[in-house]
Biopython code that builds the backbone (N, CA, C, O; Angstrom):
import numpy as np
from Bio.PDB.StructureBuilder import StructureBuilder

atoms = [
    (1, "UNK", "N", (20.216, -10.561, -8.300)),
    (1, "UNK", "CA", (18.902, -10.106, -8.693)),
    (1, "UNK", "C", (19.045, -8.718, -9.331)),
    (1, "UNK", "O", (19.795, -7.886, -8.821)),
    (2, "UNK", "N", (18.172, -8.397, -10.694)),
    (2, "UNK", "CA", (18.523, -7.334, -11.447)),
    (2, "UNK", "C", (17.749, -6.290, -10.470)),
    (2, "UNK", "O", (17.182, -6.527, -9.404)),
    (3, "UNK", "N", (17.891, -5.140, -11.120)),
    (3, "UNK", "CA", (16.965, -3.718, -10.221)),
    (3, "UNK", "C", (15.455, -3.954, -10.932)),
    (3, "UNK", "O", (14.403, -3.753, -10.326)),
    (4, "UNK", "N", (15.532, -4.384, -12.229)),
    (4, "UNK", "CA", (13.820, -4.153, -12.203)),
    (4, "UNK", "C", (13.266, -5.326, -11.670)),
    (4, "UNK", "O", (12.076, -5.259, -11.362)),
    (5, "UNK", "N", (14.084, -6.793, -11.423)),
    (5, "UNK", "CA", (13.331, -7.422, -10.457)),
    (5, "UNK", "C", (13.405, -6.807, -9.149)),
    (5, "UNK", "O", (12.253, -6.532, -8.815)),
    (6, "UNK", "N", (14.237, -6.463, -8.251)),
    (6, "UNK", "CA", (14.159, -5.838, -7.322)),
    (6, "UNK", "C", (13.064, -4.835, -7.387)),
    (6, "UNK", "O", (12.558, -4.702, -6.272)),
    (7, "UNK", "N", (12.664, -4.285, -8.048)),
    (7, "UNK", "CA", (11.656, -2.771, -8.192)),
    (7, "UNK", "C", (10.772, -3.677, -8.430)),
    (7, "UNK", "O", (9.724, -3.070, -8.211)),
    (8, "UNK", "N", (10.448, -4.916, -8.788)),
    (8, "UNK", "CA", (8.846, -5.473, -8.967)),
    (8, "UNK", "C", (8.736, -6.307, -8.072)),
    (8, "UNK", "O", (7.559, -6.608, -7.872)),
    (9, "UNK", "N", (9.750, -7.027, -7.180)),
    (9, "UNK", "CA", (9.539, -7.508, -5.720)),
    (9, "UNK", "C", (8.636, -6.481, -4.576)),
    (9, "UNK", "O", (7.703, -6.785, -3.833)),
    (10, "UNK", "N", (9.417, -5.018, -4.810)),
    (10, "UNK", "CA", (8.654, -3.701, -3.831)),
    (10, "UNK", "C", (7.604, -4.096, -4.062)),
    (10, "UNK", "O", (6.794, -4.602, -3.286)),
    (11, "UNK", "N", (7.490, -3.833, -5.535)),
    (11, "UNK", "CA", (6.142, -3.425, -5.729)),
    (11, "UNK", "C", (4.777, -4.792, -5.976)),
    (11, "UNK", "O", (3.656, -4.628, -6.457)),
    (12, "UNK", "N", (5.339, -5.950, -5.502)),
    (12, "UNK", "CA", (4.610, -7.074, -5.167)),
    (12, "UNK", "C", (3.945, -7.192, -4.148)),
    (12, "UNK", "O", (2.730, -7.308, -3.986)),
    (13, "UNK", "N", (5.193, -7.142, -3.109)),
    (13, "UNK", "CA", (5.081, -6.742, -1.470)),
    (13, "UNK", "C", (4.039, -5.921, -1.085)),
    (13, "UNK", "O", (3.121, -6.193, -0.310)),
    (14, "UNK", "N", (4.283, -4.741, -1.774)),
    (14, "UNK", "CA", (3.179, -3.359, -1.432)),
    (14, "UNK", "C", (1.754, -4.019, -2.171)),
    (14, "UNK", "O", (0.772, -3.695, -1.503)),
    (15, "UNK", "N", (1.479, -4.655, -3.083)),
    (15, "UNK", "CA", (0.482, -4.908, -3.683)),
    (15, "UNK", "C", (-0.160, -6.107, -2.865)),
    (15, "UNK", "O", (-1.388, -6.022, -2.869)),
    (16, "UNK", "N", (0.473, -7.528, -1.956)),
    (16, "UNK", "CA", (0.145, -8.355, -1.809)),
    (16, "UNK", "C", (-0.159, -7.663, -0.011)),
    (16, "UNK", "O", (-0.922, -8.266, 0.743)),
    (17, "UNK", "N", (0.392, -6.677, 0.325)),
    (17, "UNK", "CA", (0.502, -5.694, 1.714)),
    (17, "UNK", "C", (-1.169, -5.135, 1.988)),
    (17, "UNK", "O", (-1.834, -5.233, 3.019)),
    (18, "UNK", "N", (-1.544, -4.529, 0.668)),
    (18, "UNK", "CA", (-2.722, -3.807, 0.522)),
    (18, "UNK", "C", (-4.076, -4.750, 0.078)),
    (18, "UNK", "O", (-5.217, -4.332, 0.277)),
    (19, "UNK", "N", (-3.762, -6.267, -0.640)),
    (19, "UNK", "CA", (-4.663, -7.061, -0.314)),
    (19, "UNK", "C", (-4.861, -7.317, 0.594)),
    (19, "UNK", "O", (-6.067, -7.266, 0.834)),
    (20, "UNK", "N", (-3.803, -7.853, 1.997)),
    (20, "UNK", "CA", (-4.061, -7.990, 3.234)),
    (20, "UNK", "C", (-5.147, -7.329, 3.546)),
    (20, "UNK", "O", (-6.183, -7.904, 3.880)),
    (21, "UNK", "N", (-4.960, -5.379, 3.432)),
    (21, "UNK", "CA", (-5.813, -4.611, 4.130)),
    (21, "UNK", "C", (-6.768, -4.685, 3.896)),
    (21, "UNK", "O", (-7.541, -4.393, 4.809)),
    (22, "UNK", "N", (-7.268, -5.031, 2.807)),
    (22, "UNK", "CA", (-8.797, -5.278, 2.300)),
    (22, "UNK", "C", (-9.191, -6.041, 2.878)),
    (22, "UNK", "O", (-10.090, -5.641, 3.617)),
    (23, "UNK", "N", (-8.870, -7.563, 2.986)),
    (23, "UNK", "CA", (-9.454, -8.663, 3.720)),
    (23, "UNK", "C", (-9.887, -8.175, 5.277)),
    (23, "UNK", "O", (-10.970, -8.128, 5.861)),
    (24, "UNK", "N", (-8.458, -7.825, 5.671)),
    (24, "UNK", "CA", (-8.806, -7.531, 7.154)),
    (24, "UNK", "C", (-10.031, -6.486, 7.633)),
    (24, "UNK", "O", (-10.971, -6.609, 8.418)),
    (25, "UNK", "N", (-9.535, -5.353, 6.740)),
    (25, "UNK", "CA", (-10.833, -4.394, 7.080)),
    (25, "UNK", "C", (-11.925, -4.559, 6.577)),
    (25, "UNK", "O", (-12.901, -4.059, 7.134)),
    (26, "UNK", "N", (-12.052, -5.179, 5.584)),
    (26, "UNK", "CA", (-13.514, -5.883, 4.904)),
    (26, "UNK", "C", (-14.005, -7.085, 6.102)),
    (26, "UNK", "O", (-15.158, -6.887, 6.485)),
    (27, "UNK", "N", (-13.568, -7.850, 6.512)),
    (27, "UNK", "CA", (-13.739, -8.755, 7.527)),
    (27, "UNK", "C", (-14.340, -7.425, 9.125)),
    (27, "UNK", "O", (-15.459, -7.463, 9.636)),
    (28, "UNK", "N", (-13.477, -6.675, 9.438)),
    (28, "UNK", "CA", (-13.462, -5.900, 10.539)),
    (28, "UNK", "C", (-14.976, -5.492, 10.368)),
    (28, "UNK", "O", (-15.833, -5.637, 11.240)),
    (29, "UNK", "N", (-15.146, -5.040, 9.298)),
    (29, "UNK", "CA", (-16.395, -4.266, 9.153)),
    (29, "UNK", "C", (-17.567, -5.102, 8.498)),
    (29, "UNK", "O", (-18.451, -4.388, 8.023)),
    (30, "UNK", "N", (-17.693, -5.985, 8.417)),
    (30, "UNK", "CA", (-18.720, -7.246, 8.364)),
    (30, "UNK", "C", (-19.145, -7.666, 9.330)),
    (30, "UNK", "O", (-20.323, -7.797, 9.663)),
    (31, "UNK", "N", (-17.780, -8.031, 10.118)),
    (31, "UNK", "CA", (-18.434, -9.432, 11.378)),
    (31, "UNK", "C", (-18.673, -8.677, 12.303)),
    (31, "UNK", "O", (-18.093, -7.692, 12.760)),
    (32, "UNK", "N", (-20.146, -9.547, 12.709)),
    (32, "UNK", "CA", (-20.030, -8.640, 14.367)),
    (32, "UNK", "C", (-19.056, -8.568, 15.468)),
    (32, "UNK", "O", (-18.042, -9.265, 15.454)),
    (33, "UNK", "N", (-19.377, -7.601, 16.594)),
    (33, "UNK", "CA", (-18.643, -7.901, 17.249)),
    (33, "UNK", "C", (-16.863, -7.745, 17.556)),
    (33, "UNK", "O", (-16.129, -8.080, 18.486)),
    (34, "UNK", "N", (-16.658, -7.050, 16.230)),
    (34, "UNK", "CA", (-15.409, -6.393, 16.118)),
    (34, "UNK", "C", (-15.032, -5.096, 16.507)),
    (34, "UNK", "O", (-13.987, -4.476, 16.313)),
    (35, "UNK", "N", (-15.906, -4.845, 17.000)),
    (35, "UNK", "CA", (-15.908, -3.360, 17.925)),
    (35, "UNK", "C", (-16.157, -2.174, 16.595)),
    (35, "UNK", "O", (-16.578, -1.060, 16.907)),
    (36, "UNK", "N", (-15.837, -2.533, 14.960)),
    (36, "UNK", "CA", (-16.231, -1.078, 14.467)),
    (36, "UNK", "C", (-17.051, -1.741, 13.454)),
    (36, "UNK", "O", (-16.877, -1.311, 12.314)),
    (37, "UNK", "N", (-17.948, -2.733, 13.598)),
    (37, "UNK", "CA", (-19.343, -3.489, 12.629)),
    (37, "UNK", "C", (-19.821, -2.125, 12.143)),
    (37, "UNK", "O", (-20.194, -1.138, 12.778)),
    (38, "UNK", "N", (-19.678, -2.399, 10.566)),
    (38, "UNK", "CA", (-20.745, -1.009, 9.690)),
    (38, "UNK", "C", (-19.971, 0.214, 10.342)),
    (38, "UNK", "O", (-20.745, 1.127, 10.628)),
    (39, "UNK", "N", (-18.950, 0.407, 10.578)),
    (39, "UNK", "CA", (-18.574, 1.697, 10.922)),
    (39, "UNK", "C", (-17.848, 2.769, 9.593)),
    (39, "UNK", "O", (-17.045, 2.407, 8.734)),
    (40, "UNK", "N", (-18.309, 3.844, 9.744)),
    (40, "UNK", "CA", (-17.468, 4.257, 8.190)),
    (40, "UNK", "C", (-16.058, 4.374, 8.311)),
    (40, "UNK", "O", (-15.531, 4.425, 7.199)),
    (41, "UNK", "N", (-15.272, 4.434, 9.236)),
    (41, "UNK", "CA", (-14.242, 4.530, 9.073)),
    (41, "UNK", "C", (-13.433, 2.877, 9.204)),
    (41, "UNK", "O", (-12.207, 2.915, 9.306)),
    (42, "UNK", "N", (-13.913, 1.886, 9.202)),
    (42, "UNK", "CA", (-13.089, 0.802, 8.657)),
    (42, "UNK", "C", (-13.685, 0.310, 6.881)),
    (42, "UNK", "O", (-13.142, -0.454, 6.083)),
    (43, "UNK", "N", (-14.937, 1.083, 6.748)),
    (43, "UNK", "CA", (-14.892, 1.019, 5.296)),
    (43, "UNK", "C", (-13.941, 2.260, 4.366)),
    (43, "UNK", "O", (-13.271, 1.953, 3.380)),
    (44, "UNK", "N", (-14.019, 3.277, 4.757)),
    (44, "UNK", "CA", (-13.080, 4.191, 4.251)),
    (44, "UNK", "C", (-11.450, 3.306, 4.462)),
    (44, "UNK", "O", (-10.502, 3.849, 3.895)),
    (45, "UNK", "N", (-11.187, 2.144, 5.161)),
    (45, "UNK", "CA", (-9.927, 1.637, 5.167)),
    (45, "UNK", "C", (-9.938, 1.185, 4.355)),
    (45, "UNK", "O", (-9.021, 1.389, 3.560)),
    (46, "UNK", "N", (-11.435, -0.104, 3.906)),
    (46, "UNK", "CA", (-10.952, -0.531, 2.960)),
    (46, "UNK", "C", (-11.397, -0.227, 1.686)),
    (46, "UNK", "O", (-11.773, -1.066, 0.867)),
    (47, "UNK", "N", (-11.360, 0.902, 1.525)),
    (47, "UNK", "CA", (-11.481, 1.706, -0.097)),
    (47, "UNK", "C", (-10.324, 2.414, 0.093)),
    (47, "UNK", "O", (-10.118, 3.072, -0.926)),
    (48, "UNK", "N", (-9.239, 2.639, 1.138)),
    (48, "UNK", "CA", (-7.871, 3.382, 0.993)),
    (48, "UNK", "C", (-7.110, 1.907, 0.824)),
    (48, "UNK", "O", (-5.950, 1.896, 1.237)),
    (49, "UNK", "N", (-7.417, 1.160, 0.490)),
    (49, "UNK", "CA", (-6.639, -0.270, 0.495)),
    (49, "UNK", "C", (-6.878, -0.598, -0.849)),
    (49, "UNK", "O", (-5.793, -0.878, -1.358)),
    (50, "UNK", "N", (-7.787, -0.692, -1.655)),
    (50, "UNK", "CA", (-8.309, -0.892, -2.899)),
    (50, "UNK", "C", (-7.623, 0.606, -3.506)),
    (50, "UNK", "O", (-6.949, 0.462, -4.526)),
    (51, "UNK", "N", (-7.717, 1.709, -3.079)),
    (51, "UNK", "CA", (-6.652, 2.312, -3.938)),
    (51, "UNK", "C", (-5.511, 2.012, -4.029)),
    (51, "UNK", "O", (-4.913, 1.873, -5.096)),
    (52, "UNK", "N", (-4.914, 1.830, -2.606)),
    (52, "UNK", "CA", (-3.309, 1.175, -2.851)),
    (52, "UNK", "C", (-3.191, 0.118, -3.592)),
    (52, "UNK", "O", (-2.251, 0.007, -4.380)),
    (53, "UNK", "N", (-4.238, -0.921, -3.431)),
    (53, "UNK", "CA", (-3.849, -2.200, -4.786)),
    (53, "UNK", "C", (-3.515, -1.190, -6.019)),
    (53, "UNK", "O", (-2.375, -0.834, -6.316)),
    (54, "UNK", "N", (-4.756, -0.776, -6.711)),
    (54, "UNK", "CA", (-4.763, -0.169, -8.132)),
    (54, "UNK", "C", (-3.270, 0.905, -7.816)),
    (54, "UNK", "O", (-2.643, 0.742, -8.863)),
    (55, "UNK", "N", (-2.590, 1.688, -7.106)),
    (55, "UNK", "CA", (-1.685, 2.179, -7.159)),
    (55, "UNK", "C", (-0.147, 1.069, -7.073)),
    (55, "UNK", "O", (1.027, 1.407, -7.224)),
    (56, "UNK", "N", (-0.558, 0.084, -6.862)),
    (56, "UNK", "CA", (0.925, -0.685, -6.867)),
    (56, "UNK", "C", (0.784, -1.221, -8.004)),
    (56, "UNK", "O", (1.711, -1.724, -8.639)),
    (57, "UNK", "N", (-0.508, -1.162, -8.409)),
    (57, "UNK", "CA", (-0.414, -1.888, -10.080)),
    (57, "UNK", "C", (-0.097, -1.050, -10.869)),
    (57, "UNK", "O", (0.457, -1.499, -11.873)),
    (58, "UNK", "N", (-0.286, 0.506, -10.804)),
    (58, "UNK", "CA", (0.267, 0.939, -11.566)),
    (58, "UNK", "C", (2.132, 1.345, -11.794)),
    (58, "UNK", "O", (2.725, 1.914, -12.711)),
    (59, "UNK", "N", (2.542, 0.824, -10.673)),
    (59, "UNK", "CA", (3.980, 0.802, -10.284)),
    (59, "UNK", "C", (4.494, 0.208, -11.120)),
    (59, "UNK", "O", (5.302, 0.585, -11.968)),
    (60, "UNK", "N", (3.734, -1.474, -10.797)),
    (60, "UNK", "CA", (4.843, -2.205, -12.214)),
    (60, "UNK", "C", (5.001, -1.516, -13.364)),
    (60, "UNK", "O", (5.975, -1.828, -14.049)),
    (61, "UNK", "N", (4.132, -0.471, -13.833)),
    (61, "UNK", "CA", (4.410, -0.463, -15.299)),
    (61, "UNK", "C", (4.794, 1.068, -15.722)),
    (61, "UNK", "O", (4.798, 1.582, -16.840)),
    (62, "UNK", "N", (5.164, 1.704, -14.249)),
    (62, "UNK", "CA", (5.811, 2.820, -14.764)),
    (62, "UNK", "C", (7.117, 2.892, -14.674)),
    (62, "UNK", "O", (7.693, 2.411, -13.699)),
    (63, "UNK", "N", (7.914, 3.624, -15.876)),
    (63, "UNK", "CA", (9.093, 3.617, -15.686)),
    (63, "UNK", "C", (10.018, 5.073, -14.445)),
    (63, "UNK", "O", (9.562, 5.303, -13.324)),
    (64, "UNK", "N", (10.712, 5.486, -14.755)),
    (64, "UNK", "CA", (11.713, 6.180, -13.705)),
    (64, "UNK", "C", (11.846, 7.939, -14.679)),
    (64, "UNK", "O", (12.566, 8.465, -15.527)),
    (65, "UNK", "N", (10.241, 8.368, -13.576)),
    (65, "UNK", "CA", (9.853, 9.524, -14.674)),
    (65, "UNK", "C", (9.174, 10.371, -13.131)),
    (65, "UNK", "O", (9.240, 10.023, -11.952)),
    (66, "UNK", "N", (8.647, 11.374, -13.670)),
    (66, "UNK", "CA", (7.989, 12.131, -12.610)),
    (66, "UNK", "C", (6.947, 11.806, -11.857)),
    (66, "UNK", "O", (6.497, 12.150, -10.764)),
    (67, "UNK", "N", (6.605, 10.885, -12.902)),
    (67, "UNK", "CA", (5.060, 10.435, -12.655)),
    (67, "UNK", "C", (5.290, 9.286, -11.670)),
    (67, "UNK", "O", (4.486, 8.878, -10.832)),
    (68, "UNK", "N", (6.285, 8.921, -11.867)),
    (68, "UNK", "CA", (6.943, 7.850, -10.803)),
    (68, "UNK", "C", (7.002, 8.288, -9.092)),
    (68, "UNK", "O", (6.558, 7.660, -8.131)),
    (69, "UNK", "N", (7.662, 9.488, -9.130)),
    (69, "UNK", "CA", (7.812, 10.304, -7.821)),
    (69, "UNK", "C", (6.282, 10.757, -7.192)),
    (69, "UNK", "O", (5.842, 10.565, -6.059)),
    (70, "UNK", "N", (5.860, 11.203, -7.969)),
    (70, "UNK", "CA", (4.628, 11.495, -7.540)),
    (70, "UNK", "C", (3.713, 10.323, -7.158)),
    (70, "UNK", "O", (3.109, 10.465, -6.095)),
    (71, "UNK", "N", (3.472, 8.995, -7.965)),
    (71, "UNK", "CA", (3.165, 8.209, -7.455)),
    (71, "UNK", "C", (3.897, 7.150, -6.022)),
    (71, "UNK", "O", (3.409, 6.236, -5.357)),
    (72, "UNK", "N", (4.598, 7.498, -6.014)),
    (72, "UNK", "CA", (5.628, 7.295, -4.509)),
    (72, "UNK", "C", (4.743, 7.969, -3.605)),
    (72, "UNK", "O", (4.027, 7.534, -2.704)),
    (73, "UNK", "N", (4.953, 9.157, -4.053)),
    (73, "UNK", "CA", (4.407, 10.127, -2.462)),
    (73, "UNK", "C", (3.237, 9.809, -2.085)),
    (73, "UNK", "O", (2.942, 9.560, -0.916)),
    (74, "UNK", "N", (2.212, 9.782, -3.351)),
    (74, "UNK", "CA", (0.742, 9.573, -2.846)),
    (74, "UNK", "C", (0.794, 8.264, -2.106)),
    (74, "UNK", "O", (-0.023, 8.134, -1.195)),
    (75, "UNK", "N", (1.716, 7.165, -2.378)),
    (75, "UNK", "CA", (1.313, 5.879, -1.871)),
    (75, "UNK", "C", (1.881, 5.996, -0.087)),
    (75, "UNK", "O", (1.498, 5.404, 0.922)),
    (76, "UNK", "N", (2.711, 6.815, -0.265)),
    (76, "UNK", "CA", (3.494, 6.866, 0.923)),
    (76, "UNK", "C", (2.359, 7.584, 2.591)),
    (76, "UNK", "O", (2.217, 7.324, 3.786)),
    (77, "UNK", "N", (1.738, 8.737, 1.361)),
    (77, "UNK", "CA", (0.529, 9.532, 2.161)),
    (77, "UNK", "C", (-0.759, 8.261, 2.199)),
    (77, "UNK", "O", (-1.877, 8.586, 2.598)),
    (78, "UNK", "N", (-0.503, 6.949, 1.790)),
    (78, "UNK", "CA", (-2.071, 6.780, 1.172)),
    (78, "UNK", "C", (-1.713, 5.666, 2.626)),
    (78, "UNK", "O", (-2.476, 5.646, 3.593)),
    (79, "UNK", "N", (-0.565, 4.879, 2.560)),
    (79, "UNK", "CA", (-0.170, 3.702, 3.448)),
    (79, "UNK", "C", (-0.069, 4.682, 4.982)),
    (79, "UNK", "O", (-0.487, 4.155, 6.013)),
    (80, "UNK", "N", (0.475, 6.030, 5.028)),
    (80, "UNK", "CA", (0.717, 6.318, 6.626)),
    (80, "UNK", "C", (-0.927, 6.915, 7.070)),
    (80, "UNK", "O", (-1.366, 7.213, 8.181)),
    (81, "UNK", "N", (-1.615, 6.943, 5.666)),
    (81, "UNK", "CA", (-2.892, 7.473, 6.309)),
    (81, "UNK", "C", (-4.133, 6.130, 6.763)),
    (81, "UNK", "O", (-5.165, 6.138, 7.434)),
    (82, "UNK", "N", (-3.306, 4.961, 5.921)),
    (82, "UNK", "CA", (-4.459, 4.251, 6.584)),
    (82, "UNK", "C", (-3.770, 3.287, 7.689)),
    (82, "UNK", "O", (-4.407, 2.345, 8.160)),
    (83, "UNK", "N", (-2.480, 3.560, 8.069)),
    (83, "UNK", "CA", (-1.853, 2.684, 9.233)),
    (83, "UNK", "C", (-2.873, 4.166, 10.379)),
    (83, "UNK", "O", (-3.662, 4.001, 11.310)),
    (84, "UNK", "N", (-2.538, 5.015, 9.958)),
    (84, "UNK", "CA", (-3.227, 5.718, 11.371)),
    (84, "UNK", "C", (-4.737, 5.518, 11.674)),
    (84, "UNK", "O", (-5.294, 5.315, 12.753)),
    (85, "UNK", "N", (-5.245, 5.631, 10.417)),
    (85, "UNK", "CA", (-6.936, 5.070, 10.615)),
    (85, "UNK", "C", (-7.170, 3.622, 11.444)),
    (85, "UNK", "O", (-8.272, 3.405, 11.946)),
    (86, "UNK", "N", (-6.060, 2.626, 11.564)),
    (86, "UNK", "CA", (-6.221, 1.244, 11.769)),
    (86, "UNK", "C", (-5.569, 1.112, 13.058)),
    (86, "UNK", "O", (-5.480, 0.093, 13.744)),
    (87, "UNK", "N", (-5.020, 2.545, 13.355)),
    (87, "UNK", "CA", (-4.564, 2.509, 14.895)),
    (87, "UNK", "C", (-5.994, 3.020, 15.622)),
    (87, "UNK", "O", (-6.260, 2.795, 16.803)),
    (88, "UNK", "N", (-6.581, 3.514, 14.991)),
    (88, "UNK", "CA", (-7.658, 4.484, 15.737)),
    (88, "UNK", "C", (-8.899, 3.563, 15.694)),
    (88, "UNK", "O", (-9.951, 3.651, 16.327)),
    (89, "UNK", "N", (-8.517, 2.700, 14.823)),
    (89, "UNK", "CA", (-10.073, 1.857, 14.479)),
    (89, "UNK", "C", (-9.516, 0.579, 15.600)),
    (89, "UNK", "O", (-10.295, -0.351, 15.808)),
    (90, "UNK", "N", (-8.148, 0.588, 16.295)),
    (90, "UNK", "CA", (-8.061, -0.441, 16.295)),
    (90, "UNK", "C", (-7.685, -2.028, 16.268)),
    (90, "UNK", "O", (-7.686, -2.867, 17.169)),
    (91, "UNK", "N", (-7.311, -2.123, 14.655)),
    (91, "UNK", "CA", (-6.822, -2.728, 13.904)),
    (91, "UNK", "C", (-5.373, -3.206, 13.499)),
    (91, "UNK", "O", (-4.766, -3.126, 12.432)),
    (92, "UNK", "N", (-5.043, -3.717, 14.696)),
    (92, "UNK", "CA", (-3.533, -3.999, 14.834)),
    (92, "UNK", "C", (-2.972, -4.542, 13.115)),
    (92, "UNK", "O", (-2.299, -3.967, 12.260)),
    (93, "UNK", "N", (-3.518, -5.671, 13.156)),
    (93, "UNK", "CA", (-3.121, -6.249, 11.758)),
    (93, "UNK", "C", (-3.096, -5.773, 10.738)),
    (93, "UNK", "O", (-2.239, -6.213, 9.972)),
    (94, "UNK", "N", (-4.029, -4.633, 10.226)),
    (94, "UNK", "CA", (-3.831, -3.708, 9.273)),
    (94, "UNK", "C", (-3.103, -2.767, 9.287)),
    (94, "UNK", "O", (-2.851, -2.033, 8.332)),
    (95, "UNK", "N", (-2.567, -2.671, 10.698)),
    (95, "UNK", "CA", (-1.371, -1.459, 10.730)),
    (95, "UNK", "C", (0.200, -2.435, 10.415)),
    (95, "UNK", "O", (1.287, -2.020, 10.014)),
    (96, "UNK", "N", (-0.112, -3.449, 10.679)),
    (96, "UNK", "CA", (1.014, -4.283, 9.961)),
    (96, "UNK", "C", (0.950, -4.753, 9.020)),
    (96, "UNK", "O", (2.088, -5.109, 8.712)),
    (97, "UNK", "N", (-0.080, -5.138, 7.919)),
    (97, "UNK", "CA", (0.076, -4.967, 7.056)),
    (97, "UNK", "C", (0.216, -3.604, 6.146)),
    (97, "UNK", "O", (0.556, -3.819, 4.983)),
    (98, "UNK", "N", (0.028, -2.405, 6.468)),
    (98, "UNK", "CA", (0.462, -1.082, 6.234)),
    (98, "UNK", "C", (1.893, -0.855, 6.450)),
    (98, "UNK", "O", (2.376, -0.151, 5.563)),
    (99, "UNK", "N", (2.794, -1.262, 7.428)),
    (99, "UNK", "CA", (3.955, -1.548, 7.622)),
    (99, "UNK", "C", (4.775, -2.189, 6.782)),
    (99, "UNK", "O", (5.762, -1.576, 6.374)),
    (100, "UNK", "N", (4.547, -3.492, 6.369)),
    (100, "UNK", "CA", (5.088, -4.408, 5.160)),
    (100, "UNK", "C", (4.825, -4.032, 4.180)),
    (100, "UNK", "O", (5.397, -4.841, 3.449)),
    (101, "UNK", "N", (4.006, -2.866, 3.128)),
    (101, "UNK", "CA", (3.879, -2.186, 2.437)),
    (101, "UNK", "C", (4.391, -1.358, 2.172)),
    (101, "UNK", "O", (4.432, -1.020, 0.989)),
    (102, "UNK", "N", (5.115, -0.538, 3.299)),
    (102, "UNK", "CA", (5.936, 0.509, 3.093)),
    (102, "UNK", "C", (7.346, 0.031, 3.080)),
    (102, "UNK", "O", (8.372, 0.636, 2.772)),
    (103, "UNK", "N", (7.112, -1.544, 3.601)),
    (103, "UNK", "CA", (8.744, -1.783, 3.588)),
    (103, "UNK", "C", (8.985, -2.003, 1.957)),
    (103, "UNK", "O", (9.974, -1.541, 1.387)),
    (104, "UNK", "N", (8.011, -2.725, 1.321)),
    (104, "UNK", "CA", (7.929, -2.922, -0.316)),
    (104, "UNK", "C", (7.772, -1.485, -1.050)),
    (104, "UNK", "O", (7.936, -1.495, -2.270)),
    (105, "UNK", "N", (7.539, -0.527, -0.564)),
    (105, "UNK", "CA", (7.633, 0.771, -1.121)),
    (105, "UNK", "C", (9.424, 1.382, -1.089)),
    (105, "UNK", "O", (10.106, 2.038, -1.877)),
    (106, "UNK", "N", (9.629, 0.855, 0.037)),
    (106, "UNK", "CA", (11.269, 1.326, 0.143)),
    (106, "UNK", "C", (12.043, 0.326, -0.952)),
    (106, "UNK", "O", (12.737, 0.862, -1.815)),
    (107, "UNK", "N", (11.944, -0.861, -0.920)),
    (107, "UNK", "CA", (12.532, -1.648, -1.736)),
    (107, "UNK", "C", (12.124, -1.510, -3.150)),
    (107, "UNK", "O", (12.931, -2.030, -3.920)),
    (108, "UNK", "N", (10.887, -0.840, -3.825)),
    (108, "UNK", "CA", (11.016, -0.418, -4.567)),
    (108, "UNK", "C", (11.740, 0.672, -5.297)),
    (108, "UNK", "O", (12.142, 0.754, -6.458)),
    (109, "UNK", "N", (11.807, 1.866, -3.793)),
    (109, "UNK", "CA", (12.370, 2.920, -3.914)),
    (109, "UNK", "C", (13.909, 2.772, -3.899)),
    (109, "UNK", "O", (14.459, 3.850, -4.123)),
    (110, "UNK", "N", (14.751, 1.752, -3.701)),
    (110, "UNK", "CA", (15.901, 1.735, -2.992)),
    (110, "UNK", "C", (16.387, 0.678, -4.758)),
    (110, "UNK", "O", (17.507, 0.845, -5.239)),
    (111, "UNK", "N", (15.668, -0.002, -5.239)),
    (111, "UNK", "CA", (16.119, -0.496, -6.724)),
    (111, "UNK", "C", (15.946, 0.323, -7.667)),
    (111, "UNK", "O", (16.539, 0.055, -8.712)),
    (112, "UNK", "N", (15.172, 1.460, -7.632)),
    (112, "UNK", "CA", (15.288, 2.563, -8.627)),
    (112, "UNK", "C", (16.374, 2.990, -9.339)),
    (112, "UNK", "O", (17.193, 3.495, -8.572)),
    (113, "UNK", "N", (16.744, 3.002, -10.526)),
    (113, "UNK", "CA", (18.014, 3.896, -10.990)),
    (113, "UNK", "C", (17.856, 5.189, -10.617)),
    (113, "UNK", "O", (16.766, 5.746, -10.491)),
    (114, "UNK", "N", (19.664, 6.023, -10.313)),
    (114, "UNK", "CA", (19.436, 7.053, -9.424)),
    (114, "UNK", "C", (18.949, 8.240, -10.626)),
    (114, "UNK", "O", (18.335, 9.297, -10.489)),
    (115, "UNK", "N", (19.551, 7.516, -11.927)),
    (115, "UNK", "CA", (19.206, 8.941, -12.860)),
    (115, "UNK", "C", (18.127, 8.361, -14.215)),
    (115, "UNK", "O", (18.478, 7.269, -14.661)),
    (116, "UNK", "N", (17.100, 8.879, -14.765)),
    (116, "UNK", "CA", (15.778, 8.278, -15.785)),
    (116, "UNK", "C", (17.054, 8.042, -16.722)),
    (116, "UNK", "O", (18.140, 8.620, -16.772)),
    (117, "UNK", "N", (16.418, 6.789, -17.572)),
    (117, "UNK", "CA", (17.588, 6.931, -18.896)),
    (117, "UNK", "C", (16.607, 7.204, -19.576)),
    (117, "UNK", "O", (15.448, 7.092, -19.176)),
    (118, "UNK", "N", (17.069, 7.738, -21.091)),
    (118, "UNK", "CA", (16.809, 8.372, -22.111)),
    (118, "UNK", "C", (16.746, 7.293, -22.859)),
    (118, "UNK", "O", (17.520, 6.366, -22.621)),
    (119, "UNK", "N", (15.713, 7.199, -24.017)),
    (119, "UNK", "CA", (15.886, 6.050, -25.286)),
    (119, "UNK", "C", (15.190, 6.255, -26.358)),
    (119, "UNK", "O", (15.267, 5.470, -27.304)),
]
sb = StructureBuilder()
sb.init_structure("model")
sb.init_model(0)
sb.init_chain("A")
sb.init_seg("    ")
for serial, (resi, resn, name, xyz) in enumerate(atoms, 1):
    if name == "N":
        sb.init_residue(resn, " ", resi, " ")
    sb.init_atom(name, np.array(xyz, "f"), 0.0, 1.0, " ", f" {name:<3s}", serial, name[0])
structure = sb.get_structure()
């Protein structure tokens, strides 16, 4: 398997990771009876989940630049901030799917070339 398939497997993983979170916390915060119904902080999960989609989409299509690193970090701050919201809300399953996201963030990070090429 080449590195940019490897780098678009990560970044599948992390993308198909952060649909999870939507469902789940969109579900959490609908149905009754889930202990945080209408609560703002399982909707703030899933609008930190809908950013991570739109941030893994923008993964596929960046290349191995600054803008790259920086988008790493934010995703990295965006996935450990909503595994902690989903511990506090709760939400076992969204902290595992926050988990399998970061594992697709490493596997993105880990097929990266170590140095940008020039062209």
């Amino acid at each position: 398997m080449s590195r940019l398939q490897r780098r678009r497997t990560g970044a599948g993983v992390l993308l198909l990771a952060a649909l999870a979170g939507v469902v789940i916390s969109t579900y959490a915060y609908i149905t009754p009876l889930t202990g945080v119904t209408g609560t703002l902080g399982a909707l703030v999960a899933t609008l930190a989940c809908v950013v991570l989609i739109a941030a893994a989409l923008v993964l596929f299509k960046l290349n191995a630049s600054g803008g790259l690193i920086a988008l790493r970090t934010l995703i990295i701050i965006g996935l450990a901030g909503t595994f902690f919201a989903a511990m506090l809300l709760h939400l076992w399953w969204l902290g595992v799917a926050m988990v399998i996201g970061l594992i697709g963030l490493m596997v993105d990070i880990a097929s990266s070339p170590s140095k940008p090429t020039r062209t």
